[in-house]
Backbone bond lengths (Angstrom), bond angles and torsions (degrees), N, CA, C in turn:
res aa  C-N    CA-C-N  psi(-1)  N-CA   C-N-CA  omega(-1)  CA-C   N-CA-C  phi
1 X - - - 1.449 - - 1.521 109.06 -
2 X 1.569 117.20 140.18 1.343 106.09 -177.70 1.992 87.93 -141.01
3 X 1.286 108.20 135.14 1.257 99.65 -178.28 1.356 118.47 -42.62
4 X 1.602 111.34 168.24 1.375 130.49 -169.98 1.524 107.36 -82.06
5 X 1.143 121.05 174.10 1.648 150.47 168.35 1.133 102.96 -22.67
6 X 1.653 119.12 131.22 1.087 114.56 -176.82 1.467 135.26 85.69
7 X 1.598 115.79 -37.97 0.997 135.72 -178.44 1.533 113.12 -61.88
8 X 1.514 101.56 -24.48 1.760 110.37 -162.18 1.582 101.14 -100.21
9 X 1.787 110.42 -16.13 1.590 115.40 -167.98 1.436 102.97 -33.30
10 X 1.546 126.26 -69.61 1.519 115.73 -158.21 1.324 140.46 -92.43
11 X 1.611 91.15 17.50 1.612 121.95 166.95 1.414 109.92 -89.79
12 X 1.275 105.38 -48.56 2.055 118.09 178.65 2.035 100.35 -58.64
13 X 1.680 92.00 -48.69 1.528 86.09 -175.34 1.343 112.35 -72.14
14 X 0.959 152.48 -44.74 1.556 147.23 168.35 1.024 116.12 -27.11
15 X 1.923 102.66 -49.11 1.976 99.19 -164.61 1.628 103.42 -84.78
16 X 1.666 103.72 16.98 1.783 90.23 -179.68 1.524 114.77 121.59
17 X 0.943 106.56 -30.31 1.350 121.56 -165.48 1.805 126.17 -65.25
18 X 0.938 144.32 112.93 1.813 139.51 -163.65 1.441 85.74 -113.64
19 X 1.701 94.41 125.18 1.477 131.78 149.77 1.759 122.30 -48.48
20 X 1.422 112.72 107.27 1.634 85.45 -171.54 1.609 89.36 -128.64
21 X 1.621 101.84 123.90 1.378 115.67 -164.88 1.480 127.24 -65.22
22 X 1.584 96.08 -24.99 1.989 109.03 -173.67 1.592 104.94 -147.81
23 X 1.916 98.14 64.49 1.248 109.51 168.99 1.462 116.00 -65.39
24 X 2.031 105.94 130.43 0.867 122.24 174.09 1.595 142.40 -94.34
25 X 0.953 157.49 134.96 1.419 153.43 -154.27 1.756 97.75 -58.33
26 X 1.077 130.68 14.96 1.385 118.71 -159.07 1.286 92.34 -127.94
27 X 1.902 119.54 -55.81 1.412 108.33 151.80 1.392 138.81 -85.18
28 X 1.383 113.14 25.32 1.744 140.58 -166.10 0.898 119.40 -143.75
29 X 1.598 129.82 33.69 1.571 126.20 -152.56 1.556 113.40 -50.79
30 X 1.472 102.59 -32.06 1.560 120.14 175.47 1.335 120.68 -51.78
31 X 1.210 125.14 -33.86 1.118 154.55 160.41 1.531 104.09 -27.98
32 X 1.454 124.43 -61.33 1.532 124.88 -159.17 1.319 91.85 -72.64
33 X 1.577 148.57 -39.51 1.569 137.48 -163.42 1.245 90.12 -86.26
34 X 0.912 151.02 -2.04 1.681 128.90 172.31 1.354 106.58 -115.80
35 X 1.861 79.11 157.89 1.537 100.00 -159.60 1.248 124.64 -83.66
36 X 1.462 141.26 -136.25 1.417 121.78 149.54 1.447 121.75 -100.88
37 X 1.571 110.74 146.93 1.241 115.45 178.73 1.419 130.61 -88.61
38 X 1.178 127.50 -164.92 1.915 132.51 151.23 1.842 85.14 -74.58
39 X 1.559 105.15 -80.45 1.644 111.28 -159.89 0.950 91.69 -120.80
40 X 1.582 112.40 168.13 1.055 132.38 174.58 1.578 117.99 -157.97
41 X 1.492 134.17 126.46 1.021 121.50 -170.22 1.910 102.97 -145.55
42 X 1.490 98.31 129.70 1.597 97.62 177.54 1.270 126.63 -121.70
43 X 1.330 130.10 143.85 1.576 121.66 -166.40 1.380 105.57 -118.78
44 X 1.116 141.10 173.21 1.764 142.04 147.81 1.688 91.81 -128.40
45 X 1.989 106.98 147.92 1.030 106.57 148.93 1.716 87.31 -129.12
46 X 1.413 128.10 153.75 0.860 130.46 -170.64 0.959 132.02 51.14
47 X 1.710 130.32 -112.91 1.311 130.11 158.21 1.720 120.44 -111.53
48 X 1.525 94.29 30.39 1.624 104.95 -165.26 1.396 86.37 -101.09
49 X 1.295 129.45 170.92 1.149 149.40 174.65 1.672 118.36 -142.81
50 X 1.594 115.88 121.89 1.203 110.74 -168.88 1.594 108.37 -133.97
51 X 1.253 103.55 118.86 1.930 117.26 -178.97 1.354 120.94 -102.40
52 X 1.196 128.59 127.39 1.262 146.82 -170.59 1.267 106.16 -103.24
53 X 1.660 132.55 121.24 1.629 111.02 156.43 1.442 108.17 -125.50
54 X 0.836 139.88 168.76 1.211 166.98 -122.07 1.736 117.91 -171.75
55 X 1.219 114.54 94.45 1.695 110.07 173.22 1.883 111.85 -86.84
56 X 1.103 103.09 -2.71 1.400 98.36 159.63 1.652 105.03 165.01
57 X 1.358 130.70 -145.74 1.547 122.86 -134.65 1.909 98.69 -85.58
58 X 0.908 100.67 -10.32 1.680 104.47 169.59 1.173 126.26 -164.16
59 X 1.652 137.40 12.97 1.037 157.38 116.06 1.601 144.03 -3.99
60 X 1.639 101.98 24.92 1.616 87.26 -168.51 2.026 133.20 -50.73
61 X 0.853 73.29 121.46 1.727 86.11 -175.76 1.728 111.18 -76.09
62 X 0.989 135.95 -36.19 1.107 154.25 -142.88 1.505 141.68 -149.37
63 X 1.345 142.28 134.17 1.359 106.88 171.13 1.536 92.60 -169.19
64 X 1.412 120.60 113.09 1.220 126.69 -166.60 1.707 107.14 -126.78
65 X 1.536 100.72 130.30 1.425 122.13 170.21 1.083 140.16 -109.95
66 X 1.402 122.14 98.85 1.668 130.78 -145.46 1.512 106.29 49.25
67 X 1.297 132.04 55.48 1.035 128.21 143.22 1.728 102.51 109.51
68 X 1.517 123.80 -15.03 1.300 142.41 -174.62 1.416 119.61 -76.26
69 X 1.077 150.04 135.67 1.563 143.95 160.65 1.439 96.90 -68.95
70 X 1.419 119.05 138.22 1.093 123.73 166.99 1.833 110.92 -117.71
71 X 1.327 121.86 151.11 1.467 127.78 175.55 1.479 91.42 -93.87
72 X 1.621 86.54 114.92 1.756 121.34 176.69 1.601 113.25 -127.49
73 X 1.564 116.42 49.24 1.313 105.82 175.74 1.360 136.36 -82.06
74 X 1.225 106.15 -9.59 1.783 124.75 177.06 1.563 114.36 -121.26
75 X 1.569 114.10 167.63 1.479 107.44 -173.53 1.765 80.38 -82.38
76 X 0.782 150.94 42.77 1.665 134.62 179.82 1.617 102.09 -120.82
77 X 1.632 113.79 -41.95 1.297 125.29 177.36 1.796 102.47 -58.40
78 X 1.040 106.66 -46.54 1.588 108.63 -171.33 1.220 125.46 -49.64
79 X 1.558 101.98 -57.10 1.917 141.36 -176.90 1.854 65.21 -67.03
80 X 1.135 147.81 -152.91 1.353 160.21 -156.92 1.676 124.44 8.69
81 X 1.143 116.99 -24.86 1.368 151.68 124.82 1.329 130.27 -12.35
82 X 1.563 104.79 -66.52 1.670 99.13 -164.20 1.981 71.73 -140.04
83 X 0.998 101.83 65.01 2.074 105.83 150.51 1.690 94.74 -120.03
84 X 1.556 86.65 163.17 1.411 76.26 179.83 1.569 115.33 -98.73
């Protein structure tokens, strides 16, 4: 379990990372094969792209980088994750 939505905002924002509230399939191509979630939250720093999902209130399900599943089972994998 790694806390829910939001919880990660000012760790993601430190290492660089922008919150983008109504990611689109155009900057999210990943976006169109997935299904619906609980949450969902996506960032870009640069030309990287980083997706958060959420199967419910603290549950991360998911966590894809430029389009990749990444293994996010600990808060340590995460913090290692989104540094730059």
């Amino acid at each position: 379990m790694i806390a829910g939505p939001g919880f990660w905002d000012a760790e993601i924002t430190a290492a660089g990372w922008s919150r983008v509230f109504s990611p689109g399939f155009a900057e999210f191509p990943e976006l169109a094969a997935r299904g619906a979630v609980w949450g969902r939250n996506a960032y870009v720093r640069g030309g990287d792209r980083l997706v958060m999902e959420w199967s419910d209130l603290v549950t991360l399900a998911v966590v894809l980088l430029n389009g990749v599943p990444r293994q996010v089972a600990a808060e340590e994998d995460l913090l290692t994750l989104i540094k730059p």
